[in-house]
PyMOL Python script that loads the backbone (N, CA, C, O; Angstrom):
from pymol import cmd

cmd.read_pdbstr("""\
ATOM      1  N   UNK A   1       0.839  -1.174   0.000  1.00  0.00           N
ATOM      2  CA  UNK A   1       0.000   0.000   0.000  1.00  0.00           C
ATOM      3  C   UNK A   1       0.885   1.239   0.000  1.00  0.00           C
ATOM      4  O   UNK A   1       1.805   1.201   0.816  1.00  0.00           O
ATOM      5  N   UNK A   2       0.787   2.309  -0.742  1.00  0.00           N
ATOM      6  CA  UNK A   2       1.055   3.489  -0.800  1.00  0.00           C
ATOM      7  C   UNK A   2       0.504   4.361  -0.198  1.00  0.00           C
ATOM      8  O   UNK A   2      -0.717   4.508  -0.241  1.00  0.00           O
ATOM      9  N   UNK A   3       1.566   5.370   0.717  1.00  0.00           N
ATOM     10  CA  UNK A   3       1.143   6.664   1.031  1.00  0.00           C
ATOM     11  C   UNK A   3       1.771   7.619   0.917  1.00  0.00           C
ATOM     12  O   UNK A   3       2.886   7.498   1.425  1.00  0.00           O
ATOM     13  N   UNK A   4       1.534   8.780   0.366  1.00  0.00           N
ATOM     14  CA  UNK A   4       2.754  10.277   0.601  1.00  0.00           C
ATOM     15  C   UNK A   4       2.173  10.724  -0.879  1.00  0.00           C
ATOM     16  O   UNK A   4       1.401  10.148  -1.646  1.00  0.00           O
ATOM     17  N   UNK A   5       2.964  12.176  -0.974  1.00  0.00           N
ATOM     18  CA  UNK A   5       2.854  12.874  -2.085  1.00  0.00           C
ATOM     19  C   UNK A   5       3.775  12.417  -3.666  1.00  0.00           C
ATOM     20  O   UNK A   5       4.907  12.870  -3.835  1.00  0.00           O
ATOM     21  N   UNK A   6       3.307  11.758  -4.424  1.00  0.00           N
ATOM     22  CA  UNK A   6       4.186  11.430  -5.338  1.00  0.00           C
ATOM     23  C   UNK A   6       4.517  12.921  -6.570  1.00  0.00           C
ATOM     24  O   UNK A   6       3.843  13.278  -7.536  1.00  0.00           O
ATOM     25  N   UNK A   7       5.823  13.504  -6.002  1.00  0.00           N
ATOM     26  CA  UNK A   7       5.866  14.763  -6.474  1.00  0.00           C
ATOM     27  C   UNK A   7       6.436  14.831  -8.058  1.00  0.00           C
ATOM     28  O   UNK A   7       7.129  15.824  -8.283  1.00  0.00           O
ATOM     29  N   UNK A   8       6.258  14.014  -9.050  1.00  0.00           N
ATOM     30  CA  UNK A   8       5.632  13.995 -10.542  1.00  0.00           C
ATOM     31  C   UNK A   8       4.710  14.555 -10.549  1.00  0.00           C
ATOM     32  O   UNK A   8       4.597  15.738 -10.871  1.00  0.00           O
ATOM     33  N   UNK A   9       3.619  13.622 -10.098  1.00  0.00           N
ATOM     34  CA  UNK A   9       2.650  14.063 -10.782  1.00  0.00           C
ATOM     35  C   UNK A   9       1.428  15.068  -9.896  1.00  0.00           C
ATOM     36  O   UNK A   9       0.302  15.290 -10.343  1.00  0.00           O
ATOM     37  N   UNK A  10       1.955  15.593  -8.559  1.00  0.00           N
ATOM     38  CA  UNK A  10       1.302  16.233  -7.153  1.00  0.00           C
ATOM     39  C   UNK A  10       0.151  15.643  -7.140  1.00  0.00           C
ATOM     40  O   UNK A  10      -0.845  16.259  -7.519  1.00  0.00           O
ATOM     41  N   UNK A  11       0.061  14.174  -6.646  1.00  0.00           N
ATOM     42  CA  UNK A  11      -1.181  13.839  -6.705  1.00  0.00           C
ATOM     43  C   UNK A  11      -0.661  12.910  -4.925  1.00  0.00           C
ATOM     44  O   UNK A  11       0.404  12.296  -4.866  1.00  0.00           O
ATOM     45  N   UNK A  12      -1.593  12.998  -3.723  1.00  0.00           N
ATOM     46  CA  UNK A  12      -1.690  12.316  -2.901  1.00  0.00           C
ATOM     47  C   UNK A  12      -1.946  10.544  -3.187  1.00  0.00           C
ATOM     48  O   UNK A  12      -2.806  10.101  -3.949  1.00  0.00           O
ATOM     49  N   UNK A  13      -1.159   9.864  -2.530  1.00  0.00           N
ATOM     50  CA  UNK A  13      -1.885   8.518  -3.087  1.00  0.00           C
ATOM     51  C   UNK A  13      -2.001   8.272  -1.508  1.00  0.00           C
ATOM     52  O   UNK A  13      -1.297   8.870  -0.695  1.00  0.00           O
ATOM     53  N   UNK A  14      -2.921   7.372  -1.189  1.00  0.00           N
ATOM     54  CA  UNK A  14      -3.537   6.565  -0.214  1.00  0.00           C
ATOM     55  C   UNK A  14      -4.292   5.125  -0.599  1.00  0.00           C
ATOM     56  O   UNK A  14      -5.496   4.879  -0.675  1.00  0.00           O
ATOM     57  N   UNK A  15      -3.055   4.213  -0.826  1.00  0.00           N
ATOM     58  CA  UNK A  15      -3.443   2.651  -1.237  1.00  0.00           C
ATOM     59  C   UNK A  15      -3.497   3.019  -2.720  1.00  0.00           C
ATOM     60  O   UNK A  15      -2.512   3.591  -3.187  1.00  0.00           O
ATOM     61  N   UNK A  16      -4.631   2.730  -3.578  1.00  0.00           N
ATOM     62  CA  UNK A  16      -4.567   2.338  -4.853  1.00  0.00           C
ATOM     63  C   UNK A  16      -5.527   4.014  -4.912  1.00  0.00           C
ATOM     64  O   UNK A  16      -5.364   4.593  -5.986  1.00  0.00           O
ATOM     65  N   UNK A  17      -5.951   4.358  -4.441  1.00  0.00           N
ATOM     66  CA  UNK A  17      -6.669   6.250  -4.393  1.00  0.00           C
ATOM     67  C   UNK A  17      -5.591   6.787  -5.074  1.00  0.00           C
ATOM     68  O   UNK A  17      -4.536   6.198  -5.308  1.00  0.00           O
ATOM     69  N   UNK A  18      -5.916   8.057  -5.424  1.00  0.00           N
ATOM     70  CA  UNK A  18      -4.993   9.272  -5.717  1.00  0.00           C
ATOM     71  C   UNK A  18      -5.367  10.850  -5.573  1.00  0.00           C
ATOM     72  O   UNK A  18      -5.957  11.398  -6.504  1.00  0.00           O
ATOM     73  N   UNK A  19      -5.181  11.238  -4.946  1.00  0.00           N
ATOM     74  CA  UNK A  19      -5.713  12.674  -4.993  1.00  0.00           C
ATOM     75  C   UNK A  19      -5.424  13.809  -5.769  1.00  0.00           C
ATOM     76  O   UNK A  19      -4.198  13.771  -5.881  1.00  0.00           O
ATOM     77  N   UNK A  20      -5.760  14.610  -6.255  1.00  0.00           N
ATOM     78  CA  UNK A  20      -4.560  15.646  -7.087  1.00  0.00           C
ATOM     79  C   UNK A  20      -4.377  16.943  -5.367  1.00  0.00           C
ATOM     80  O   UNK A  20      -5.193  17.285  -4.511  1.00  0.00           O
ATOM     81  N   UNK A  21      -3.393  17.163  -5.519  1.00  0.00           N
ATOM     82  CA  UNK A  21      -2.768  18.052  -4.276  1.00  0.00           C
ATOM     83  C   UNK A  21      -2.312  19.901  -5.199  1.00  0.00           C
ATOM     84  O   UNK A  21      -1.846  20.042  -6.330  1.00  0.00           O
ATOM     85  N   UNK A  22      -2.481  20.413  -4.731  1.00  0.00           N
ATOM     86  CA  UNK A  22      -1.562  22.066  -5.101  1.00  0.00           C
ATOM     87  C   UNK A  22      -0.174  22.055  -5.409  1.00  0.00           C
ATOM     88  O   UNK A  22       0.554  21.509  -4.579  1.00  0.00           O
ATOM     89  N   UNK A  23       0.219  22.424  -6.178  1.00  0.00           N
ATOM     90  CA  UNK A  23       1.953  22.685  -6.549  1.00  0.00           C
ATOM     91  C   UNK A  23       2.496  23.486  -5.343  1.00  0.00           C
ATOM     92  O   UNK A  23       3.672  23.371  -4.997  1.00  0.00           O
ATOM     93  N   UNK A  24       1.533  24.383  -4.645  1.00  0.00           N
ATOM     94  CA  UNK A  24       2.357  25.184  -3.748  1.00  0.00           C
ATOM     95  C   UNK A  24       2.486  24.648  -2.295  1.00  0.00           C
ATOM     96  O   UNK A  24       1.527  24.103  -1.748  1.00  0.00           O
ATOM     97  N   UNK A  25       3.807  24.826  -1.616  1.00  0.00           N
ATOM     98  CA  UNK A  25       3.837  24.311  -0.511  1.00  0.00           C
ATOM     99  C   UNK A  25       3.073  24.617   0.116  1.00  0.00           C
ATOM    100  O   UNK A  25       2.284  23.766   0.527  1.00  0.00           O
ATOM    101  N   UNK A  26       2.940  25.906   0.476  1.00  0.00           N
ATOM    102  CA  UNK A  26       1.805  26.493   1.106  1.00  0.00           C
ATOM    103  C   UNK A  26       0.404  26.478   1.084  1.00  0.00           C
ATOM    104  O   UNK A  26      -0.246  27.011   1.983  1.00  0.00           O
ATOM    105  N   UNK A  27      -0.250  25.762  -0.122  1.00  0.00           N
ATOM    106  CA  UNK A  27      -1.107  24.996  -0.350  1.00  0.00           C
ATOM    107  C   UNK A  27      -1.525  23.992   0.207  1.00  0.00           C
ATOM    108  O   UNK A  27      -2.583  23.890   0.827  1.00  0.00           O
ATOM    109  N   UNK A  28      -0.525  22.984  -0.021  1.00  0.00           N
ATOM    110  CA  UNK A  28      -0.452  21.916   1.098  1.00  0.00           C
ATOM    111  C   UNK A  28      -0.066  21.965   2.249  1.00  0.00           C
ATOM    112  O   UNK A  28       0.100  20.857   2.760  1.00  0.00           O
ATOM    113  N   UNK A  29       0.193  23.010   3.007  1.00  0.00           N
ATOM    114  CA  UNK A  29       0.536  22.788   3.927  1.00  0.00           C
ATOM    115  C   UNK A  29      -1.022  23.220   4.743  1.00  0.00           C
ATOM    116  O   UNK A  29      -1.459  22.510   5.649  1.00  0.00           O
ATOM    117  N   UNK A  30      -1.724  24.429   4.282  1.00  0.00           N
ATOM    118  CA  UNK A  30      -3.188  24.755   4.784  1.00  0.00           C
ATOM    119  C   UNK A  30      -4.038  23.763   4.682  1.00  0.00           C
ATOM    120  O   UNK A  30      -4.886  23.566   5.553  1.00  0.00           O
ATOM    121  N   UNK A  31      -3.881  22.755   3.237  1.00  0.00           N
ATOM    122  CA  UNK A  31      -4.627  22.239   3.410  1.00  0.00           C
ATOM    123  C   UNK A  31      -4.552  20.754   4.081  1.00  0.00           C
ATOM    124  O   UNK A  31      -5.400  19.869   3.965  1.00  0.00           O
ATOM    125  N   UNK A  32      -3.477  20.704   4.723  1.00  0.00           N
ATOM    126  CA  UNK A  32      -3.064  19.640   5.613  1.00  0.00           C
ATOM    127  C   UNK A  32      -3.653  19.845   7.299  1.00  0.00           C
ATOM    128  O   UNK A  32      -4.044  18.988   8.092  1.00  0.00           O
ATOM    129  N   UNK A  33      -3.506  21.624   7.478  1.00  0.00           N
ATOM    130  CA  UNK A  33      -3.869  22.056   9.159  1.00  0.00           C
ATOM    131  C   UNK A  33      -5.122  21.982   8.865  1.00  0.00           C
ATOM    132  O   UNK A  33      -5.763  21.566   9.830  1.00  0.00           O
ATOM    133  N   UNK A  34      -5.879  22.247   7.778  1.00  0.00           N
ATOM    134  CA  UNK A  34      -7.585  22.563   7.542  1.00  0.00           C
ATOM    135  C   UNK A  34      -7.795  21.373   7.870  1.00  0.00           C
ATOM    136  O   UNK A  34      -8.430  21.381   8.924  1.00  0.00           O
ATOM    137  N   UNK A  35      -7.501  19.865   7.357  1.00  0.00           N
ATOM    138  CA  UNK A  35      -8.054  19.041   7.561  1.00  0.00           C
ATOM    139  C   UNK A  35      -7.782  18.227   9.031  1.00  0.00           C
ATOM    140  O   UNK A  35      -8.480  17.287   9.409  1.00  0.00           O
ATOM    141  N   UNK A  36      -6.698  18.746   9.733  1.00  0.00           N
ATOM    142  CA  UNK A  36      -6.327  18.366  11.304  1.00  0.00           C
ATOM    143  C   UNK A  36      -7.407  19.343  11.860  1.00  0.00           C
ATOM    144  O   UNK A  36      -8.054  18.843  12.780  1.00  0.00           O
ATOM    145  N   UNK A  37      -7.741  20.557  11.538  1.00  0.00           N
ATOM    146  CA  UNK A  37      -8.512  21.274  12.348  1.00  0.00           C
ATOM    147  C   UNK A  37      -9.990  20.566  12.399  1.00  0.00           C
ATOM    148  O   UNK A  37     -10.421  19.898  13.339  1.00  0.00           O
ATOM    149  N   UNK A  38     -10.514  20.799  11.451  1.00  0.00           N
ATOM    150  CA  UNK A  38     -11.915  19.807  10.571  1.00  0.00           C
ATOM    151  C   UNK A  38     -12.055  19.036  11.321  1.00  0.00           C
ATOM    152  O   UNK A  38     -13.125  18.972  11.926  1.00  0.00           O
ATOM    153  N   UNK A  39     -10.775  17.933  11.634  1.00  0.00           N
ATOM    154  CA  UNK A  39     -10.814  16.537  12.074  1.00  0.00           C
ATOM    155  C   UNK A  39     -11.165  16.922  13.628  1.00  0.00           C
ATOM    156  O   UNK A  39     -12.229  16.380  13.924  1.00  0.00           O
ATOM    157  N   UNK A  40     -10.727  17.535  14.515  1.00  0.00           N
ATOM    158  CA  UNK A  40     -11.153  17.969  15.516  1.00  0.00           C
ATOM    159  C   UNK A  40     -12.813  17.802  16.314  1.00  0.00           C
ATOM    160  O   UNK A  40     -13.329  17.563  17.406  1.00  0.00           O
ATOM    161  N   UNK A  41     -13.177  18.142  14.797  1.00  0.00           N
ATOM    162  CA  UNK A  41     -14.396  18.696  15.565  1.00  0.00           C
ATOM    163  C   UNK A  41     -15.586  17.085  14.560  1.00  0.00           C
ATOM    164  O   UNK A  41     -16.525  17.343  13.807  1.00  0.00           O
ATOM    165  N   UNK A  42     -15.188  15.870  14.849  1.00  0.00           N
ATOM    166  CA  UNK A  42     -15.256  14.990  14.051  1.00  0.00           C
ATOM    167  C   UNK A  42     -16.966  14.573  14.793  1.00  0.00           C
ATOM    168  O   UNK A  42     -17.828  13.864  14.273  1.00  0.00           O
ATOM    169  N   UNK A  43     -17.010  15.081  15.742  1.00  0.00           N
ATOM    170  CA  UNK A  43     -18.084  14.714  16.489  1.00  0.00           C
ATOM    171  C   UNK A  43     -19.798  15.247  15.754  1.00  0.00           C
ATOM    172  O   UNK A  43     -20.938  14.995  16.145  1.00  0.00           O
ATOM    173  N   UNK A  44     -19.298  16.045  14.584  1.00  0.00           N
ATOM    174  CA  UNK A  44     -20.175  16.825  13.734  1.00  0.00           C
ATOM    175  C   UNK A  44     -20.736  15.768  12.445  1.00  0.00           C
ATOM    176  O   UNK A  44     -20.188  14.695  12.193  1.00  0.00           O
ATOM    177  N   UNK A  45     -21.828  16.263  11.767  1.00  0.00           N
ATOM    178  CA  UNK A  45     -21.922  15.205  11.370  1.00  0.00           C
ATOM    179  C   UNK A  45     -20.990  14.851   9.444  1.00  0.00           C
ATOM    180  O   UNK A  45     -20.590  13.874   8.809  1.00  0.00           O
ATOM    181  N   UNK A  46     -21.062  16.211   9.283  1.00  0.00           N
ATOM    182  CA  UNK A  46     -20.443  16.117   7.893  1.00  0.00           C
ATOM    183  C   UNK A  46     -18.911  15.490   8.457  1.00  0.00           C
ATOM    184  O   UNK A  46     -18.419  14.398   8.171  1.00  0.00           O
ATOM    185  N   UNK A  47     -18.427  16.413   9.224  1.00  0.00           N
ATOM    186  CA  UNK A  47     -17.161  16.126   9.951  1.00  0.00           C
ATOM    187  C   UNK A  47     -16.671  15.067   9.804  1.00  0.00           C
ATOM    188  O   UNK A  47     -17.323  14.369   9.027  1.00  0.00           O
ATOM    189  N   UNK A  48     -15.598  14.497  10.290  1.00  0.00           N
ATOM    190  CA  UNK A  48     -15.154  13.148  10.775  1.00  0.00           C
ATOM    191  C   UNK A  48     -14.058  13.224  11.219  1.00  0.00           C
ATOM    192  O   UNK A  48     -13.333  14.120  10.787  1.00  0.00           O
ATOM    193  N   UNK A  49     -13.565  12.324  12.220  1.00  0.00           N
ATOM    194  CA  UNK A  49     -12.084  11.962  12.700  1.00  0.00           C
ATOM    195  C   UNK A  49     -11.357  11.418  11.644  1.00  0.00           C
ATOM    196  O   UNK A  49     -10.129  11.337  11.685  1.00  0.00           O
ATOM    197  N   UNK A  50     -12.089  11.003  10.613  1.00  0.00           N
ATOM    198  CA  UNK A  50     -11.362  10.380   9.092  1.00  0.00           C
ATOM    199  C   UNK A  50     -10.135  11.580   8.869  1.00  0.00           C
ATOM    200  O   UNK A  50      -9.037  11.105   8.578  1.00  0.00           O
ATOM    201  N   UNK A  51     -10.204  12.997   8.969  1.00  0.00           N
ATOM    202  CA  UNK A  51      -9.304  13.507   8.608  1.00  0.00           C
ATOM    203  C   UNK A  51      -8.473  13.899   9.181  1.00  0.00           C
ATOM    204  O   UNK A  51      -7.805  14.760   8.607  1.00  0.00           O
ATOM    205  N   UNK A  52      -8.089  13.526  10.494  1.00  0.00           N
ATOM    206  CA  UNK A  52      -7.302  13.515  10.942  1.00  0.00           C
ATOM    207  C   UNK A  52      -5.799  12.439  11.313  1.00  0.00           C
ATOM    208  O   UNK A  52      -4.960  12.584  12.201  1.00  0.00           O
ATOM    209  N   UNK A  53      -5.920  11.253  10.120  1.00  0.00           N
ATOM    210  CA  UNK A  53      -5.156  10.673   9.302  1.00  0.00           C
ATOM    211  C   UNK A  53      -4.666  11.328   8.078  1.00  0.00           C
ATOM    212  O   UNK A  53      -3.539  11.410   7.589  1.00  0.00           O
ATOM    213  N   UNK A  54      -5.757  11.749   7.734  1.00  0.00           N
ATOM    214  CA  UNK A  54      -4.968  11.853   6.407  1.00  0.00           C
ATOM    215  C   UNK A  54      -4.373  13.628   6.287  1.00  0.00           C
ATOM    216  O   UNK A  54      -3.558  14.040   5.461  1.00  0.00           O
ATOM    217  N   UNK A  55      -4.923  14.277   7.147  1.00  0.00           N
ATOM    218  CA  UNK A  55      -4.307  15.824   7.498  1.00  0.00           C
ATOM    219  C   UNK A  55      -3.029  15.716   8.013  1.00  0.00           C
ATOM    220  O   UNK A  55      -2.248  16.645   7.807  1.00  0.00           O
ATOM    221  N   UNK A  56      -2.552  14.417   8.866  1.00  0.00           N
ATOM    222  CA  UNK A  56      -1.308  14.088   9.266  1.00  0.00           C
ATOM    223  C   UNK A  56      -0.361  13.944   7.894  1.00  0.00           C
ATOM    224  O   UNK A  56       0.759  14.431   7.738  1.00  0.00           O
ATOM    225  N   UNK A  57      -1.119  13.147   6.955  1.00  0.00           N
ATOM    226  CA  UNK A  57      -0.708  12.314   6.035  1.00  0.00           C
ATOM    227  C   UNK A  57       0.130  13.782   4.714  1.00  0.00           C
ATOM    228  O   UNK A  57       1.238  13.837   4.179  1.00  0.00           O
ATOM    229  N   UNK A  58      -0.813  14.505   4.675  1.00  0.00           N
ATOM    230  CA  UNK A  58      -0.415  16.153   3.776  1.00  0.00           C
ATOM    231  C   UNK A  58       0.743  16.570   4.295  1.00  0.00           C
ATOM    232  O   UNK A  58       1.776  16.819   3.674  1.00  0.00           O
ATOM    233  N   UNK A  59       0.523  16.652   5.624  1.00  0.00           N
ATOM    234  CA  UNK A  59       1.598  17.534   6.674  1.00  0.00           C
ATOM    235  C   UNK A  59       2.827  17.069   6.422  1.00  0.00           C
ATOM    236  O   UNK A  59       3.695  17.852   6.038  1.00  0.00           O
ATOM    237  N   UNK A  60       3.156  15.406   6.639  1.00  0.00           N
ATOM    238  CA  UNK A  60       4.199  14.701   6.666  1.00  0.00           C
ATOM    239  C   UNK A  60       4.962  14.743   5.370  1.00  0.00           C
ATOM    240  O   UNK A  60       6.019  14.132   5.213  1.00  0.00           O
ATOM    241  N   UNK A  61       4.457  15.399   4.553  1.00  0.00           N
ATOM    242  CA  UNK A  61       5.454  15.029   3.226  1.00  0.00           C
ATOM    243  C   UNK A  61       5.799  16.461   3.215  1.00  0.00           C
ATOM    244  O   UNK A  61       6.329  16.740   2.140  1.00  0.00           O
ATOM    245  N   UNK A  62       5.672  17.740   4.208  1.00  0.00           N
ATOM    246  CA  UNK A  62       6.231  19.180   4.255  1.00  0.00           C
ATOM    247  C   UNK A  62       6.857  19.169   5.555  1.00  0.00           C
ATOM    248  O   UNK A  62       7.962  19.711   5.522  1.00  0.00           O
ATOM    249  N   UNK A  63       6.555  18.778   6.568  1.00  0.00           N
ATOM    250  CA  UNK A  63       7.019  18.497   7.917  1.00  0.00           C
ATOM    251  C   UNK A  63       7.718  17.660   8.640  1.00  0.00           C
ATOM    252  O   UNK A  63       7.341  16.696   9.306  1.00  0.00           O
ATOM    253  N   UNK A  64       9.721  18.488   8.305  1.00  0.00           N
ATOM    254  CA  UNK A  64      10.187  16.912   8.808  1.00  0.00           C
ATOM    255  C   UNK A  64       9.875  16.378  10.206  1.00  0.00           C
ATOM    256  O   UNK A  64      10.242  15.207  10.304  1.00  0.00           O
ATOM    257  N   UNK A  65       9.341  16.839  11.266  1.00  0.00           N
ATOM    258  CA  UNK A  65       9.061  15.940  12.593  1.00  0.00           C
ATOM    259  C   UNK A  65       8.047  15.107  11.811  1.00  0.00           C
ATOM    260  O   UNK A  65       8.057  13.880  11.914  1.00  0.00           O
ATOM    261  N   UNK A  66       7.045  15.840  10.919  1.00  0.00           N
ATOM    262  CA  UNK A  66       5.592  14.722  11.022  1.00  0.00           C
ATOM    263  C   UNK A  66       6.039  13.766   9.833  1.00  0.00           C
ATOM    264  O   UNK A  66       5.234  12.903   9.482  1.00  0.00           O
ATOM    265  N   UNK A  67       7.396  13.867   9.121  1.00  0.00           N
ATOM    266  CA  UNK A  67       7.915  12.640   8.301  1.00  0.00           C
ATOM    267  C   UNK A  67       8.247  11.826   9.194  1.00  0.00           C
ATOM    268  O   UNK A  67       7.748  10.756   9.542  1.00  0.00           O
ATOM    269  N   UNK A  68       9.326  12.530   9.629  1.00  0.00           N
ATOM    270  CA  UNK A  68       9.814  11.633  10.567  1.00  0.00           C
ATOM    271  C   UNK A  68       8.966  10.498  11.510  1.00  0.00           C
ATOM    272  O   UNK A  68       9.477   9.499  12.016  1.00  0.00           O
ATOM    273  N   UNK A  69       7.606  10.888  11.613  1.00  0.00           N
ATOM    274  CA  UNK A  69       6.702  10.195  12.934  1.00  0.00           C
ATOM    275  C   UNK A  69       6.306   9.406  11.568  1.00  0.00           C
ATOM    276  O   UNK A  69       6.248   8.177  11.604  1.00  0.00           O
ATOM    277  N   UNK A  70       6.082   9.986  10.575  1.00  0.00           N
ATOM    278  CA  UNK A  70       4.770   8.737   9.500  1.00  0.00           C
ATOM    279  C   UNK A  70       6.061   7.627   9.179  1.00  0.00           C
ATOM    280  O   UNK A  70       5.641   6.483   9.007  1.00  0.00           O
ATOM    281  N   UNK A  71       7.464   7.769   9.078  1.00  0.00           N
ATOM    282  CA  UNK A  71       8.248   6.962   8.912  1.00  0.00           C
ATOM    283  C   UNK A  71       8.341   6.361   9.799  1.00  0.00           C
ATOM    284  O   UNK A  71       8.755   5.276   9.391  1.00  0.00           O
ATOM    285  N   UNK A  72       8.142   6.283  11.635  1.00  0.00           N
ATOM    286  CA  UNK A  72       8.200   5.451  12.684  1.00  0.00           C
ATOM    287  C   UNK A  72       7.186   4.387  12.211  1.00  0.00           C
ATOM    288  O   UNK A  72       7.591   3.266  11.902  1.00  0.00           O
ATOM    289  N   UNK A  73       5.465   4.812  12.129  1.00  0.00           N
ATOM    290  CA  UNK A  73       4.484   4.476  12.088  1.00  0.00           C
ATOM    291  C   UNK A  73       4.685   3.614  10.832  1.00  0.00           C
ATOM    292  O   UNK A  73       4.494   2.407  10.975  1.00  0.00           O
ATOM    293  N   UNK A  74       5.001   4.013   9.771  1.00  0.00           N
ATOM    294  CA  UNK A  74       5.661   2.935   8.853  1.00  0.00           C
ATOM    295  C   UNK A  74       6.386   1.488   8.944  1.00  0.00           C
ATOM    296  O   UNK A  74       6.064   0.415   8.434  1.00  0.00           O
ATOM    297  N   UNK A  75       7.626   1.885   9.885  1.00  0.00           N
ATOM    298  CA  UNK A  75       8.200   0.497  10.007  1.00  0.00           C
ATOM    299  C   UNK A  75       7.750  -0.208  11.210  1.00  0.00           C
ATOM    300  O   UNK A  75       8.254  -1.330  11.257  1.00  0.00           O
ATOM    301  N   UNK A  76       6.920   0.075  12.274  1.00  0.00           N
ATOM    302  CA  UNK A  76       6.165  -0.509  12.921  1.00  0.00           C
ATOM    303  C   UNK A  76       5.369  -1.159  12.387  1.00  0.00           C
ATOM    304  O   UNK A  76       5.251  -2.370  12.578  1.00  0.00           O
ATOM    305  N   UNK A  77       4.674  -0.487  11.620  1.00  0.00           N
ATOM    306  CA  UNK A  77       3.548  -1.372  11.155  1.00  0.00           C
ATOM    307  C   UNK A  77       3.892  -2.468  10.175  1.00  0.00           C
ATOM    308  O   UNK A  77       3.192  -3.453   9.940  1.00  0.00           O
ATOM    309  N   UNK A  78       4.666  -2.272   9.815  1.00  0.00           N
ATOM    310  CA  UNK A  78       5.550  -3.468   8.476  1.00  0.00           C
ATOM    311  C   UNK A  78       5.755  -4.587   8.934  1.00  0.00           C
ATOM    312  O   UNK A  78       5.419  -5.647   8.407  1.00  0.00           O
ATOM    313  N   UNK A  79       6.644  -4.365  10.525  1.00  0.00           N
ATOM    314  CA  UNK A  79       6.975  -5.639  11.616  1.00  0.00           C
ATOM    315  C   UNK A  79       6.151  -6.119  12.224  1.00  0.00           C
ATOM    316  O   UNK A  79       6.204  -7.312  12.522  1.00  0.00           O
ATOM    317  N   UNK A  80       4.821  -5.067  12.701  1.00  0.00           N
ATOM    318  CA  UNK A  80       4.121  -6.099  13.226  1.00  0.00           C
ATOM    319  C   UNK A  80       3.048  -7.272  12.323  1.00  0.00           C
ATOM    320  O   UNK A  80       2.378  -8.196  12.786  1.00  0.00           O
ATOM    321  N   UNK A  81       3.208  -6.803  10.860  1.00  0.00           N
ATOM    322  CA  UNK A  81       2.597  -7.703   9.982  1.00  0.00           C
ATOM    323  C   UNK A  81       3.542  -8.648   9.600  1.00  0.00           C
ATOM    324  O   UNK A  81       3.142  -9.803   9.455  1.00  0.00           O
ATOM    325  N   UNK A  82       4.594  -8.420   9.427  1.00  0.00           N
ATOM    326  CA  UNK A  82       5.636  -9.469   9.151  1.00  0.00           C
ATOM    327  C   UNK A  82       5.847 -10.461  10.209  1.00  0.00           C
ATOM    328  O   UNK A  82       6.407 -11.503   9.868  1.00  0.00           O
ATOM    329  N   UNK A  83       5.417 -10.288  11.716  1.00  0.00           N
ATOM    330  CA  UNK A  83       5.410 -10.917  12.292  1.00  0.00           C
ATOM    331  C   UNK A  83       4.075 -11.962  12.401  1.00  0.00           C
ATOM    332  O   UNK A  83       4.081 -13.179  12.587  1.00  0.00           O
ATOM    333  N   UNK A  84       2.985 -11.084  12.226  1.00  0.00           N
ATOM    334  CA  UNK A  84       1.529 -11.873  12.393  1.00  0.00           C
ATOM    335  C   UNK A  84       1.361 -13.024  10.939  1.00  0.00           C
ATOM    336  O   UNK A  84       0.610 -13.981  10.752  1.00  0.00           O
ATOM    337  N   UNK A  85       2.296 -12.477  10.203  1.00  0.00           N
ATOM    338  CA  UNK A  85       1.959 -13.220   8.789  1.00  0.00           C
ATOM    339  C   UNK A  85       2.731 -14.954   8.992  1.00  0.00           C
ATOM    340  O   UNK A  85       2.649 -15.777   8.080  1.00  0.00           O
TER     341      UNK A  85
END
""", "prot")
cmd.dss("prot")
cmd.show_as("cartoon", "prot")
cmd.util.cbc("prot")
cmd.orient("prot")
């Protein structure tokens, strides 16, 4: 499964999805806090906590701490399937 910004073609992928994303950093980067903020208030009904994965997910490909964390969350999750498998 794929995740991050594949910067060819600025399109978000999430698994076999694709999103198209903004050329500007600053683009993505608002629209990474918009959707952590959004996600917040998930208790609403349009709302959801859904975006507060994937607002992480925008952030992390501009934000080296939040790379850095989606790369922890990465090889954790790799081992603990490699182990269950």
């Amino acid at each position: 499964m794929r995740f991050g910004i594949d910067r060819a073609s600025g399109k978000l992928a999430v698994g076999p999805a694709s999103i198209p994303m903004p050329g500007s950093k600053w683009g993505r980067v608002s629209i990474g806090a918009a959707l952590m903020l959004f996600g917040l208030l998930g208790f609403l009904p349009v709302l959801g906590f859904w975006m507060l994965p994937l607002g992480f997910l925008v952030l992390s490909n501009e934000l080296p701490q939040a790379r850095r964390l989606r790369r922890r969350i990465s090889l954790w999750w790799g081992r603990r399937k490699s182990v269950k498998a």
